[in-house]
mmCIF file of the C-alpha atoms, coordinates in Angstrom:
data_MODEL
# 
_entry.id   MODEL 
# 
loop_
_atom_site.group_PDB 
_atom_site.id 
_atom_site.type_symbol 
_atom_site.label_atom_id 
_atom_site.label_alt_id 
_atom_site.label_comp_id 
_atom_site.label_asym_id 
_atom_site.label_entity_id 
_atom_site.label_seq_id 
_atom_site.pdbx_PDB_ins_code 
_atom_site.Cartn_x 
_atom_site.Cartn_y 
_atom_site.Cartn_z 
_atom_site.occupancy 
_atom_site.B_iso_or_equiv 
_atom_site.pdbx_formal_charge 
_atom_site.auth_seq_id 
_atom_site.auth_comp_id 
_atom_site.auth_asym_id 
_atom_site.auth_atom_id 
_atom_site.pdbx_PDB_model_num 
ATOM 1   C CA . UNK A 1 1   ? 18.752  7.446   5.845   1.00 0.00 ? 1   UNK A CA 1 
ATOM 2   C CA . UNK A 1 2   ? 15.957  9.737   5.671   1.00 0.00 ? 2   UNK A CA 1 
ATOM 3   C CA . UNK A 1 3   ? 12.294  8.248   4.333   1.00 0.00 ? 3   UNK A CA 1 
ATOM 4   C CA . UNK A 1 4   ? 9.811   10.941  3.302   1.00 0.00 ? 4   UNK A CA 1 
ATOM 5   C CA . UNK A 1 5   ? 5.888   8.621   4.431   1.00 0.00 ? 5   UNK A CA 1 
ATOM 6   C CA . UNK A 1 6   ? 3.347   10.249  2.296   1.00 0.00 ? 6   UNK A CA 1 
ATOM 7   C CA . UNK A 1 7   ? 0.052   9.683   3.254   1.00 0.00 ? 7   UNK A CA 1 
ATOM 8   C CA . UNK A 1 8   ? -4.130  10.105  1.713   1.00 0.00 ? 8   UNK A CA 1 
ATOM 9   C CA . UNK A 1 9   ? -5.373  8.222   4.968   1.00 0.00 ? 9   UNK A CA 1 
ATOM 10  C CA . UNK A 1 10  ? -4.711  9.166   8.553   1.00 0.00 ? 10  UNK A CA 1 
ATOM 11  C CA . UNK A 1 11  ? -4.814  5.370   9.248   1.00 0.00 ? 11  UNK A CA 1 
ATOM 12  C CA . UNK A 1 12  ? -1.906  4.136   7.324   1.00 0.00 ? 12  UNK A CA 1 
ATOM 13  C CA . UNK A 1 13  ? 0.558   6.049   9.605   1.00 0.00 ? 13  UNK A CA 1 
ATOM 14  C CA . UNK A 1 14  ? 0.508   4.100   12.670  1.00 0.00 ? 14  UNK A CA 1 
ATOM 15  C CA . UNK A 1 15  ? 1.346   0.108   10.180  1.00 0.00 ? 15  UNK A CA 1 
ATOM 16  C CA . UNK A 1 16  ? 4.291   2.076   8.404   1.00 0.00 ? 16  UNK A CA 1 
ATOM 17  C CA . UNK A 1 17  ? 5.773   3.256   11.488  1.00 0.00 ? 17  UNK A CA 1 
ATOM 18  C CA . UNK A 1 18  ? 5.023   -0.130  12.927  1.00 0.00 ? 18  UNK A CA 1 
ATOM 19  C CA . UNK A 1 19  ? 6.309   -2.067  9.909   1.00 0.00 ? 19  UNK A CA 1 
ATOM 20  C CA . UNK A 1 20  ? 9.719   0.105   9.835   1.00 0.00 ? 20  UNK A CA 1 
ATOM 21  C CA . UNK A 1 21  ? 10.403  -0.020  13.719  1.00 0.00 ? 21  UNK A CA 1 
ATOM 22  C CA . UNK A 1 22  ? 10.283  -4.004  13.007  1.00 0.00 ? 22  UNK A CA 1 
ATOM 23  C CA . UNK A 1 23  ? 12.250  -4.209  9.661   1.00 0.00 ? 23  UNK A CA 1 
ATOM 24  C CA . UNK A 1 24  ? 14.183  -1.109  9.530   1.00 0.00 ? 24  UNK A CA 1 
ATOM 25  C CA . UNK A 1 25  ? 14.759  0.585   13.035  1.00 0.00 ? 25  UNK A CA 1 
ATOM 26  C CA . UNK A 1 26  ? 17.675  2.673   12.033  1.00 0.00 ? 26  UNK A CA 1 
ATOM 27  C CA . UNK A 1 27  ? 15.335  4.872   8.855   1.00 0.00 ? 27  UNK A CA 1 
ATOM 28  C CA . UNK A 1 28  ? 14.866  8.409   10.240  1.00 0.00 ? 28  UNK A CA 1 
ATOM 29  C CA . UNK A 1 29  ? 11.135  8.942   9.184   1.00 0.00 ? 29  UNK A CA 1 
ATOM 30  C CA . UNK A 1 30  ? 8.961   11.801  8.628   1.00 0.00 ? 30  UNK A CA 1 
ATOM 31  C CA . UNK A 1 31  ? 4.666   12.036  7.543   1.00 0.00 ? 31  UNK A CA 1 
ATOM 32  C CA . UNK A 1 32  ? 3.511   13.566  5.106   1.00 0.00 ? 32  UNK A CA 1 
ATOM 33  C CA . UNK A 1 33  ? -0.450  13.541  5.510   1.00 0.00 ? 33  UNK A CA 1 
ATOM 34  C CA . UNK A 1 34  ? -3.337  14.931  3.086   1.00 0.00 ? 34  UNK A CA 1 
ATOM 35  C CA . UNK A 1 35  ? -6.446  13.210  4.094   1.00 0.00 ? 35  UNK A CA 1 
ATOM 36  C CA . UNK A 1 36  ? -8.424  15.186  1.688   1.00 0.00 ? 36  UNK A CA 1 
ATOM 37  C CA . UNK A 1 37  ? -6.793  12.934  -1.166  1.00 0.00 ? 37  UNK A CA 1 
ATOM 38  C CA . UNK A 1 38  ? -9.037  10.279  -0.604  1.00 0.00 ? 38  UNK A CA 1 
ATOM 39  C CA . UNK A 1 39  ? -11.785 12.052  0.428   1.00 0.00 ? 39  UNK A CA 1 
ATOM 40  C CA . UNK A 1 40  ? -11.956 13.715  -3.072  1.00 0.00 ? 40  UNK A CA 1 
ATOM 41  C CA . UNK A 1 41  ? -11.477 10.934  -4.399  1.00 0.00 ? 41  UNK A CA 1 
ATOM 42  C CA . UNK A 1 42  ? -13.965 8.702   -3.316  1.00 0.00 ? 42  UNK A CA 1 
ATOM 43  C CA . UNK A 1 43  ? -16.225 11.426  -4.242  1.00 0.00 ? 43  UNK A CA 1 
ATOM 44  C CA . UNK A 1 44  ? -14.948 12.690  -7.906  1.00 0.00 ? 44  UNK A CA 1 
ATOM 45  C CA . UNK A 1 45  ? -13.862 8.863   -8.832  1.00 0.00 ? 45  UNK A CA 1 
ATOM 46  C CA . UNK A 1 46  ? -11.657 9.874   -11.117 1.00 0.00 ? 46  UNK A CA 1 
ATOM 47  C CA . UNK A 1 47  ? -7.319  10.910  -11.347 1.00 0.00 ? 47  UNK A CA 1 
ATOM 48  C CA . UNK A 1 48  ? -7.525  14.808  -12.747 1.00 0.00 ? 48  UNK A CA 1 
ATOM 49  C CA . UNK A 1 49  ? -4.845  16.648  -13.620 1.00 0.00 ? 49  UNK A CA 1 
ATOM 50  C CA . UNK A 1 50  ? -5.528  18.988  -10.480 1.00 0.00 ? 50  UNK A CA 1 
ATOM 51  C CA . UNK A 1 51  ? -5.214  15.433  -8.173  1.00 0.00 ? 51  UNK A CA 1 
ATOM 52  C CA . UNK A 1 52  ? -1.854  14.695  -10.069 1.00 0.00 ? 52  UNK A CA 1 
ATOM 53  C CA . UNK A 1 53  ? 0.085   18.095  -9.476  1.00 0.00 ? 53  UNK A CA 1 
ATOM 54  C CA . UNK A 1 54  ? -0.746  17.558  -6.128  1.00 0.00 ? 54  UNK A CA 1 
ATOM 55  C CA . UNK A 1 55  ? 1.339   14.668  -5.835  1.00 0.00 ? 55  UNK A CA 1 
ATOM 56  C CA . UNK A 1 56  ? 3.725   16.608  -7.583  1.00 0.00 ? 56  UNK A CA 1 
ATOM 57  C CA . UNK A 1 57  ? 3.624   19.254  -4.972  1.00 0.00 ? 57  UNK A CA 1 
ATOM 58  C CA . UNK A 1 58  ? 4.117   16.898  -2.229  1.00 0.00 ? 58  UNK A CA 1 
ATOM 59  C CA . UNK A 1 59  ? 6.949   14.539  -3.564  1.00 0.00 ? 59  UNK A CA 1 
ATOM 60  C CA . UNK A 1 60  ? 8.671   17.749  -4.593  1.00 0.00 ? 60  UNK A CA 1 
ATOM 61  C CA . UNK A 1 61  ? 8.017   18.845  -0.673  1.00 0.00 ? 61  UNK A CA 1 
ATOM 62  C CA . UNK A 1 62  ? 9.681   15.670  0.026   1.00 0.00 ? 62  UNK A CA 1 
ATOM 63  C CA . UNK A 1 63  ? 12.436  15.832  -1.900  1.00 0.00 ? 63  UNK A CA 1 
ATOM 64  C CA . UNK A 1 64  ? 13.343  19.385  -0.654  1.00 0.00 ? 64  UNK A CA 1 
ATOM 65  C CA . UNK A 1 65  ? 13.578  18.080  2.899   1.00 0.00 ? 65  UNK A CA 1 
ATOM 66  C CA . UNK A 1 66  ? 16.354  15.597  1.918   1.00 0.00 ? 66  UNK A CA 1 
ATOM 67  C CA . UNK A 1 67  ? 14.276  12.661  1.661   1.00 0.00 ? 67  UNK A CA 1 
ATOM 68  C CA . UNK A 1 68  ? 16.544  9.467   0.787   1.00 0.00 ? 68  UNK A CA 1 
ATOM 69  C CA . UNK A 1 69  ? 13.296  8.056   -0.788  1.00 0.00 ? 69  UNK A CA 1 
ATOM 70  C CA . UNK A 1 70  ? 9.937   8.802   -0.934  1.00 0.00 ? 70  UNK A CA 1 
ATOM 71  C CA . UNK A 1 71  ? 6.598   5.882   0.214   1.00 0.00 ? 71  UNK A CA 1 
ATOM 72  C CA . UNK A 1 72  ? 3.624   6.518   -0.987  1.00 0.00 ? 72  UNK A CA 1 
ATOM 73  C CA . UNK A 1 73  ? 1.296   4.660   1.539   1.00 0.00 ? 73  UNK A CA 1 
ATOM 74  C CA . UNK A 1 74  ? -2.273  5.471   -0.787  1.00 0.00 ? 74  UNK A CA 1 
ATOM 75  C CA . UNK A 1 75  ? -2.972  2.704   -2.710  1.00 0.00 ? 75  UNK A CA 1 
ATOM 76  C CA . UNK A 1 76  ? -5.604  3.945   -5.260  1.00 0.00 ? 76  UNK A CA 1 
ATOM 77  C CA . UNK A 1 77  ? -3.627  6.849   -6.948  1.00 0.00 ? 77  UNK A CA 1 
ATOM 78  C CA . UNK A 1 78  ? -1.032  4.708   -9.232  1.00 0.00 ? 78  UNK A CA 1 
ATOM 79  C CA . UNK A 1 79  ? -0.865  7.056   -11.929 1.00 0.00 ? 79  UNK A CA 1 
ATOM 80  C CA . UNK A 1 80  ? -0.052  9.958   -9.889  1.00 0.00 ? 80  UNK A CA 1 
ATOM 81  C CA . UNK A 1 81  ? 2.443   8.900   -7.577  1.00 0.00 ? 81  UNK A CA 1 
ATOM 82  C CA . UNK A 1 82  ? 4.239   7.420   -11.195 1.00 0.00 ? 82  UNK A CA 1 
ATOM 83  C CA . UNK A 1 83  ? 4.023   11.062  -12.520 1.00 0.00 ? 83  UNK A CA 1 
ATOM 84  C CA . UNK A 1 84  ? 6.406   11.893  -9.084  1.00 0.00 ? 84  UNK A CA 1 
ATOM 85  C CA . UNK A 1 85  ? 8.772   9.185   -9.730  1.00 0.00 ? 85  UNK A CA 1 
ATOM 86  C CA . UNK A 1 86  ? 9.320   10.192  -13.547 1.00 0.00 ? 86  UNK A CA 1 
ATOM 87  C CA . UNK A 1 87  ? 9.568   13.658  -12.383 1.00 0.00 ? 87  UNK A CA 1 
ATOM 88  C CA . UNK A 1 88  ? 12.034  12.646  -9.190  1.00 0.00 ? 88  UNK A CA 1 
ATOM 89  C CA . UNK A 1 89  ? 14.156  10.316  -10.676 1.00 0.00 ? 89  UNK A CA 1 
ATOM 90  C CA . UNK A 1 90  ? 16.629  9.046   -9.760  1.00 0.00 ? 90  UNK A CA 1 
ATOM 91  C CA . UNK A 1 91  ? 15.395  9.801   -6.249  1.00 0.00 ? 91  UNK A CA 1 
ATOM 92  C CA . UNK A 1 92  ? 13.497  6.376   -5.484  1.00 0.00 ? 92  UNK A CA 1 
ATOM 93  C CA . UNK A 1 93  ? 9.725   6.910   -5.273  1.00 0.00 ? 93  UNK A CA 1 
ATOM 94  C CA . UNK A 1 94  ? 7.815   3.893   -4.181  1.00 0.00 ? 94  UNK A CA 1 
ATOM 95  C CA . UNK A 1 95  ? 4.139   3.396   -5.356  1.00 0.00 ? 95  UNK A CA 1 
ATOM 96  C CA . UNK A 1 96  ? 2.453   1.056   -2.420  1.00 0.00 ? 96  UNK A CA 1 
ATOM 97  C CA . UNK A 1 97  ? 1.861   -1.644  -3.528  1.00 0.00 ? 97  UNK A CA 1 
ATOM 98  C CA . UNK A 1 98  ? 4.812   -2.324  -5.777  1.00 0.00 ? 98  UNK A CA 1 
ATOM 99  C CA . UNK A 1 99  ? 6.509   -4.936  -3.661  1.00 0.00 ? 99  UNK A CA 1 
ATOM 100 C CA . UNK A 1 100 ? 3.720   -6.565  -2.306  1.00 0.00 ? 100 UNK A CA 1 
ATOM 101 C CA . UNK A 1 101 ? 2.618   -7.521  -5.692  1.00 0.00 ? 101 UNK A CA 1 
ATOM 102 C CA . UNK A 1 102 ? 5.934   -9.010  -6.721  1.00 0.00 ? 102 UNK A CA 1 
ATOM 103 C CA . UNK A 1 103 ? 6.096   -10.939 -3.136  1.00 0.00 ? 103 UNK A CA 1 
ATOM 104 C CA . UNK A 1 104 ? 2.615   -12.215 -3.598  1.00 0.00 ? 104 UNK A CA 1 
ATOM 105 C CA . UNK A 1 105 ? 3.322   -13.257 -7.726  1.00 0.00 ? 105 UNK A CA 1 
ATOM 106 C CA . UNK A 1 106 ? 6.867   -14.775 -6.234  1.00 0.00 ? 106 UNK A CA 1 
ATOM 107 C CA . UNK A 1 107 ? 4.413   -16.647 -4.228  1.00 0.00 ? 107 UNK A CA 1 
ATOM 108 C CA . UNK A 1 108 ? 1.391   -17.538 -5.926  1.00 0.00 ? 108 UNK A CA 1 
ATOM 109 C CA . UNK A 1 109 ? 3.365   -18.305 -9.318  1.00 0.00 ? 109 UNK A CA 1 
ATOM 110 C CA . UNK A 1 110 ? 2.951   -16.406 -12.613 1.00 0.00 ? 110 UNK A CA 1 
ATOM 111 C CA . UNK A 1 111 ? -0.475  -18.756 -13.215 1.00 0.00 ? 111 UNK A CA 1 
ATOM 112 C CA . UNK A 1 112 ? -1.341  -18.633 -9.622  1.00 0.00 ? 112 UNK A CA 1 
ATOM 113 C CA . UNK A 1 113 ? -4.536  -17.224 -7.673  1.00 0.00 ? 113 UNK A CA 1 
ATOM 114 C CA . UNK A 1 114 ? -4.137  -14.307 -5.311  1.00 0.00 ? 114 UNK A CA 1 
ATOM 115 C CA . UNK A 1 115 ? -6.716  -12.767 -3.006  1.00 0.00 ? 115 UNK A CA 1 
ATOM 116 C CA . UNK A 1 116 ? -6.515  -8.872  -2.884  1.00 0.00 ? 116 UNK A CA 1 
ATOM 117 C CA . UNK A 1 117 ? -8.643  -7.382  0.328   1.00 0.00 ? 117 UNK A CA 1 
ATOM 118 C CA . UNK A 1 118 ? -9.015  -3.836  0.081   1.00 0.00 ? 118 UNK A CA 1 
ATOM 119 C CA . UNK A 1 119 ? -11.154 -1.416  2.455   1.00 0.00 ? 119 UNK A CA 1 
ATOM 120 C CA . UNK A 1 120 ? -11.063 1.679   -0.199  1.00 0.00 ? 120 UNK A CA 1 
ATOM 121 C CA . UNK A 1 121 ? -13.412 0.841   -2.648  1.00 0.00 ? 121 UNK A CA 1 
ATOM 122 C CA . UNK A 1 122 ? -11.495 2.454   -5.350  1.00 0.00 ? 122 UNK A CA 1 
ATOM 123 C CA . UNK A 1 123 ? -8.670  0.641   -4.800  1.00 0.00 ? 123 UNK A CA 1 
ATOM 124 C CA . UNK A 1 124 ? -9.798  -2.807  -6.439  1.00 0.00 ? 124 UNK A CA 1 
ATOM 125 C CA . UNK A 1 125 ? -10.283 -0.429  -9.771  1.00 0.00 ? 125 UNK A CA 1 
ATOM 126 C CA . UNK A 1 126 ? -7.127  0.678   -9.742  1.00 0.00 ? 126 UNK A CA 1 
ATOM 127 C CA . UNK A 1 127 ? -4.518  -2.386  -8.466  1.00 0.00 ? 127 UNK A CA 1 
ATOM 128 C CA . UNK A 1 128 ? -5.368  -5.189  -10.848 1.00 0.00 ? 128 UNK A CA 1 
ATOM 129 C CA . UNK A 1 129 ? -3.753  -3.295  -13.909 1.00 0.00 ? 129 UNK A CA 1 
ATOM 130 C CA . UNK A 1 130 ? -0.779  -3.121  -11.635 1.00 0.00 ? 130 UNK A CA 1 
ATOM 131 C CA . UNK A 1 131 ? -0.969  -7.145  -11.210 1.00 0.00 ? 131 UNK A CA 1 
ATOM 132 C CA . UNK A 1 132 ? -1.504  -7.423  -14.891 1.00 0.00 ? 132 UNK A CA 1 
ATOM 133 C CA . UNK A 1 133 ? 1.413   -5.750  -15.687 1.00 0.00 ? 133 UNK A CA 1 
ATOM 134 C CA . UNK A 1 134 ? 3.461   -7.698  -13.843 1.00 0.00 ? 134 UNK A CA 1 
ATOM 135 C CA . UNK A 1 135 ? 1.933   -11.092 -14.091 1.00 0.00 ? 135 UNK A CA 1 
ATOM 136 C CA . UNK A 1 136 ? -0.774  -10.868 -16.998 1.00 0.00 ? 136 UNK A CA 1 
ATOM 137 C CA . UNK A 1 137 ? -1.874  -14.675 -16.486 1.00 0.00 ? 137 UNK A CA 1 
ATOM 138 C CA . UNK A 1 138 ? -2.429  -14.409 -12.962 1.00 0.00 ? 138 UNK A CA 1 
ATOM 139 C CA . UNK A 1 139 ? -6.085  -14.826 -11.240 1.00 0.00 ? 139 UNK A CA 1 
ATOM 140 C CA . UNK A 1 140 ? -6.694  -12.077 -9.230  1.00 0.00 ? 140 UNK A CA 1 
ATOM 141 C CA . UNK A 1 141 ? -9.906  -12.603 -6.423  1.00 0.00 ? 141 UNK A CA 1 
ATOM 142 C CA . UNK A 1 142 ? -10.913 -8.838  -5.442  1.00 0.00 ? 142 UNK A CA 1 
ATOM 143 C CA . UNK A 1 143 ? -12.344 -8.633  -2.273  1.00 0.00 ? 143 UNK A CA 1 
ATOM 144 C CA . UNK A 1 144 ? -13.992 -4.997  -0.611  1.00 0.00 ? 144 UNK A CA 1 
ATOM 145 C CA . UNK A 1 145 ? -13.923 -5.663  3.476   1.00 0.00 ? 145 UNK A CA 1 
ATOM 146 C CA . UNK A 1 146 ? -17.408 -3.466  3.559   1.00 0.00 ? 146 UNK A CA 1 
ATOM 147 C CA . UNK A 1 147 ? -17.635 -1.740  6.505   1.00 0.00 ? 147 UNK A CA 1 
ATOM 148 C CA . UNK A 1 148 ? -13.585 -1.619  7.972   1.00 0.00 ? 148 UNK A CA 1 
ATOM 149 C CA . UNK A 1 149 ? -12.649 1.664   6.755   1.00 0.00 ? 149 UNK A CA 1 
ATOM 150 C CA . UNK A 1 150 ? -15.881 3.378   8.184   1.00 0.00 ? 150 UNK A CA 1 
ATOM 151 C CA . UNK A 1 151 ? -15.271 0.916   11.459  1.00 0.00 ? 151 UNK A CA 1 
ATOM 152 C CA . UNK A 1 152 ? -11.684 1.987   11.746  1.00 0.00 ? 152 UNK A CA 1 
ATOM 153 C CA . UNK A 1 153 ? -12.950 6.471   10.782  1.00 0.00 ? 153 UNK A CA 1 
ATOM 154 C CA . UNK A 1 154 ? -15.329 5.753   14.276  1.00 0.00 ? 154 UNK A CA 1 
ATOM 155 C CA . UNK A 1 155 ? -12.083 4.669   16.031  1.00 0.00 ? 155 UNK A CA 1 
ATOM 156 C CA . UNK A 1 156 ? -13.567 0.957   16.260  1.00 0.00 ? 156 UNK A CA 1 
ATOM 157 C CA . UNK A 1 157 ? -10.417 -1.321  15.492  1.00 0.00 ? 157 UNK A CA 1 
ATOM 158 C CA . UNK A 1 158 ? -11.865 -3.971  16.637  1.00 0.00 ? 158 UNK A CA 1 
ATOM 159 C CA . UNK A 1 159 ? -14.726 -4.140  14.246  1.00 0.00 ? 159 UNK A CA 1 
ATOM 160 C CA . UNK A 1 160 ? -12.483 -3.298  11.477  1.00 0.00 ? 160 UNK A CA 1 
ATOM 161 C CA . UNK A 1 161 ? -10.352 -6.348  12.153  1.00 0.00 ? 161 UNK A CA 1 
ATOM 162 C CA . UNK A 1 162 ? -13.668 -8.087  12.174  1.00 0.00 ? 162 UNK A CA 1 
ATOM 163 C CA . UNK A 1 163 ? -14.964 -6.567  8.869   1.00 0.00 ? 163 UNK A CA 1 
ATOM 164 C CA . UNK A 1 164 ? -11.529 -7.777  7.224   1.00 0.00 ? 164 UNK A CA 1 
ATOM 165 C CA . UNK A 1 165 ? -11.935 -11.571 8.533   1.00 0.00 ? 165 UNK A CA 1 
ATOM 166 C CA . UNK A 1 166 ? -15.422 -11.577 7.519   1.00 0.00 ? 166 UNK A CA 1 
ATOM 167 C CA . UNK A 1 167 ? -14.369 -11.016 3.943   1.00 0.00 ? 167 UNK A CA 1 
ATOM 168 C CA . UNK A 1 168 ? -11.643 -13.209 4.214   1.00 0.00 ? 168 UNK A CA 1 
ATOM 169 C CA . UNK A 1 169 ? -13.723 -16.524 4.259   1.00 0.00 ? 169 UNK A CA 1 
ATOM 170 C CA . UNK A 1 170 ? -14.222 -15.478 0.699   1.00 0.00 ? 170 UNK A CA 1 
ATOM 171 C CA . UNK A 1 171 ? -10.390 -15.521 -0.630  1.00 0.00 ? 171 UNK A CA 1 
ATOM 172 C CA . UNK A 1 172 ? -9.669  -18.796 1.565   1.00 0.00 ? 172 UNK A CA 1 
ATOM 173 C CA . UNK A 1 173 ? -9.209  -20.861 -1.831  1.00 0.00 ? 173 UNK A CA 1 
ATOM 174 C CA . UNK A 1 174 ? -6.250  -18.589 -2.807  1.00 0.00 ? 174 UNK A CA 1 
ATOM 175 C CA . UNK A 1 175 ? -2.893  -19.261 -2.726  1.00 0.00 ? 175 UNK A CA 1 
ATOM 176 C CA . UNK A 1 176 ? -1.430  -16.029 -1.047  1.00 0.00 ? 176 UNK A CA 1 
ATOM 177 C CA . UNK A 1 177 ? -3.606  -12.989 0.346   1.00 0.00 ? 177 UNK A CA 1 
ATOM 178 C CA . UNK A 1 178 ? -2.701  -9.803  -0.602  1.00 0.00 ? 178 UNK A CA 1 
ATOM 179 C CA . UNK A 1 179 ? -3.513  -6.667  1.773   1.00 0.00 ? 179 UNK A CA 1 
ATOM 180 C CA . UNK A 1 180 ? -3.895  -3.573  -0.394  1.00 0.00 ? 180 UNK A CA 1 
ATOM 181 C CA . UNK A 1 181 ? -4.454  -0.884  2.697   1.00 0.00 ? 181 UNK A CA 1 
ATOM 182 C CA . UNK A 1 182 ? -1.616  -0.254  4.603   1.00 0.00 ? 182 UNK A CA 1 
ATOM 183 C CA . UNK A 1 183 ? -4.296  0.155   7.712   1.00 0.00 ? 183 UNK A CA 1 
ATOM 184 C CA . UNK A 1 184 ? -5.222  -3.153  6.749   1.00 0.00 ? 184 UNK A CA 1 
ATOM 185 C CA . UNK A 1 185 ? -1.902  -4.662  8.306   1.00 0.00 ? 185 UNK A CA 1 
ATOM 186 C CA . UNK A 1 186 ? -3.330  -5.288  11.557  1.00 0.00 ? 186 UNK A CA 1 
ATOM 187 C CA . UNK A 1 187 ? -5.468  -7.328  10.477  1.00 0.00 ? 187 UNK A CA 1 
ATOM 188 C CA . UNK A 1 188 ? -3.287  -9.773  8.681   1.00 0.00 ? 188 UNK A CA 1 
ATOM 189 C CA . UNK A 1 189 ? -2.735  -12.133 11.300  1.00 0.00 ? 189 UNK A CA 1 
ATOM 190 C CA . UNK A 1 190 ? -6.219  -12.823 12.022  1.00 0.00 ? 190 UNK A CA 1 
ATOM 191 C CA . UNK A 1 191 ? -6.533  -13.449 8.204   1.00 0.00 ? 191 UNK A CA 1 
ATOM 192 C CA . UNK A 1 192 ? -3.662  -16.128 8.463   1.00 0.00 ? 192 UNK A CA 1 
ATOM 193 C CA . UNK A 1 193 ? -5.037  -17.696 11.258  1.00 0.00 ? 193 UNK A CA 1 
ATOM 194 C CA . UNK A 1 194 ? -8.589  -17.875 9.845   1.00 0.00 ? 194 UNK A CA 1 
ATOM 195 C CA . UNK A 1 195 ? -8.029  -18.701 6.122   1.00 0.00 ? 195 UNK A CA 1 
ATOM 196 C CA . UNK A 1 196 ? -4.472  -20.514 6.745   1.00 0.00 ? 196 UNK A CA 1 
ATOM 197 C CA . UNK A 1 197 ? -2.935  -18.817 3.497   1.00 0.00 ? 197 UNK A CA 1 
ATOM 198 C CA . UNK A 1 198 ? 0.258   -16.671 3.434   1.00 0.00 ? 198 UNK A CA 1 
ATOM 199 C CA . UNK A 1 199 ? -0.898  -12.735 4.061   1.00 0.00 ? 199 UNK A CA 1 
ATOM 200 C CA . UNK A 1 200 ? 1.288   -10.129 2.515   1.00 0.00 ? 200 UNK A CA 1 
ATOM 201 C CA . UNK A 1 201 ? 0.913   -6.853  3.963   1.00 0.00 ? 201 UNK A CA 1 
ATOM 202 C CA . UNK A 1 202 ? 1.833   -3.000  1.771   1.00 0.00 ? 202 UNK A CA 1 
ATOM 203 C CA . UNK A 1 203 ? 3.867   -1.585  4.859   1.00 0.00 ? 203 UNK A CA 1 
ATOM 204 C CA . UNK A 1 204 ? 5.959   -4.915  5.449   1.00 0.00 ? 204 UNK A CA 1 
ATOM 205 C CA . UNK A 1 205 ? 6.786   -5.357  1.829   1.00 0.00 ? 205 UNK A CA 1 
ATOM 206 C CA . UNK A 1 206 ? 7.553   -1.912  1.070   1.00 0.00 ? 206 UNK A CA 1 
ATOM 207 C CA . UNK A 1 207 ? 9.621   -1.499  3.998   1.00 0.00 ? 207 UNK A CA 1 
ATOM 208 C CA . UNK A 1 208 ? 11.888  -4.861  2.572   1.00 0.00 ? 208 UNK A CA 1 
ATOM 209 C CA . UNK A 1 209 ? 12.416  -2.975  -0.929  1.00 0.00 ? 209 UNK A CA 1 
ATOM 210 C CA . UNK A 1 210 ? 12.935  0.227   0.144   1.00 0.00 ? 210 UNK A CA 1 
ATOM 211 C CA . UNK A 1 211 ? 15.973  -1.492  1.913   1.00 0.00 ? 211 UNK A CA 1 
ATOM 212 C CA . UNK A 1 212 ? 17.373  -3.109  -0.777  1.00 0.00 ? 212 UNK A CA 1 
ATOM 213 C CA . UNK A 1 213 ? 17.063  -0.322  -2.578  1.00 0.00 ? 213 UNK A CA 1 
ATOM 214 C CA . UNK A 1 214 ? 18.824  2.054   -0.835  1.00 0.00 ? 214 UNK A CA 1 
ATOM 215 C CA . UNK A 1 215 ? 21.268  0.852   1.697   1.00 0.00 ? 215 UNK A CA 1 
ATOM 216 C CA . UNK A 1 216 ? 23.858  -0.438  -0.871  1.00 0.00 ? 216 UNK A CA 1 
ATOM 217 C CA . UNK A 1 217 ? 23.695  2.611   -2.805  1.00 0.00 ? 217 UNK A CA 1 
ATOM 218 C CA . UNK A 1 218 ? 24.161  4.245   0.881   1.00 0.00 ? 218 UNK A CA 1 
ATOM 219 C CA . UNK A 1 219 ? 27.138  1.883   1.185   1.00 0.00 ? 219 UNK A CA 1 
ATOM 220 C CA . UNK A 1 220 ? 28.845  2.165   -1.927  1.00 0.00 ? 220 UNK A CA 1 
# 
């Protein structure tokens, strides 16, 4: 089973390998990284056309290798990486935050209050729709760790994990945590330990769907 990792963030490799050596040991991976994605888009703040056909470009590059299924690991470019699964289907394209937000609504309830840490700004503009459409009634507590992603671009883990806790204090009245950044991962059990809440993490989640997905269609 071959899973096509695309990437906008050099960071997010290292949790998905992580996450699938734990939960799926037997997926034959392969990275796919553009780090200019996020880069442009922290700076244009907007999804253009032009940002969209590159996704296209990419899961098409994906596809052609034989990819199984294809994760997108960038969490703030919904509506593109849906333009790649309408274009791929059947092939199944994951956007990254799909199963986290159906583990964390599973969790929380339908009326229940869920902390969502992010440390790419433009990822807390982007995810709530994403809640809303699958649980319109739930509360949703956005939360920017300010200072991780720059801590983590230095190569200082350490005070990104720190960065992430400090924020945490602030979603400690939730009823599940959510982790939108698949970099974020590593931080998740210091954020369970601090704030005693369930933490969800993208890679783990995504990792659990992408199996149910696709080994019994492998099987049958």
């Amino acid at each position: 089973m071959r899973i096509a990792l695309i990437h906008a963030l050099k960071h997010s490799v290292t949790p998905t390998e992580d996450a699938f050596g734990r939960l799926w040991p037997d997926a034959t991976l392969m990275n796919l990284l553009d780090d200019s994605l996020s880069a442009d888009m922290a700076r244009e703040h907007v999804l253009s056309d032009t940002m969209t056909r590159r996704f296209l470009a990419l899961g098409r590059y994906a596809r052609d290798t034989g990819a199984d299924g294809i994760l997108f690991t960038c969490s703030a470019f919904g509506p593109c990486i849906e333009a790649v699964a309408q274009q791929l289907r059947p092939l199944p394209v994951l956007k990254p935050n799909k199963a986290m937000i159906a583990e964390a609504v599973a969790l929380a309830g339908p009326r229940g209050r869920i902390g969502l840490m992010a440390t790419f700004a433009p990822t807390l503009a982007s995810m709530p729709p994403e809640f809303a459409a699958v649980a319109p009634d739930v509360t949703l507590v956005p939360c920017l760790a300010d200072g991780a992603l720059a801590a983590l671009d230095a190569g200082d883990a350490d005070g990104h994990d720190q960065a992430a806790l400090r924020a945490a204090a602030a979603l400690a009245d939730c009823d599940v945590i959510a982790l939108s950044q698949f970099s974020l991962a590593r931080a998740a059990p210091l954020i369970a330990a601090a704030t005693g809440r369930t933490v969800l993490t993208t890679p783990d989640s995504a990792v659990r769907l992408l199996q149910r997905r696709l080994l019994p269609a492998k099987a049958a």
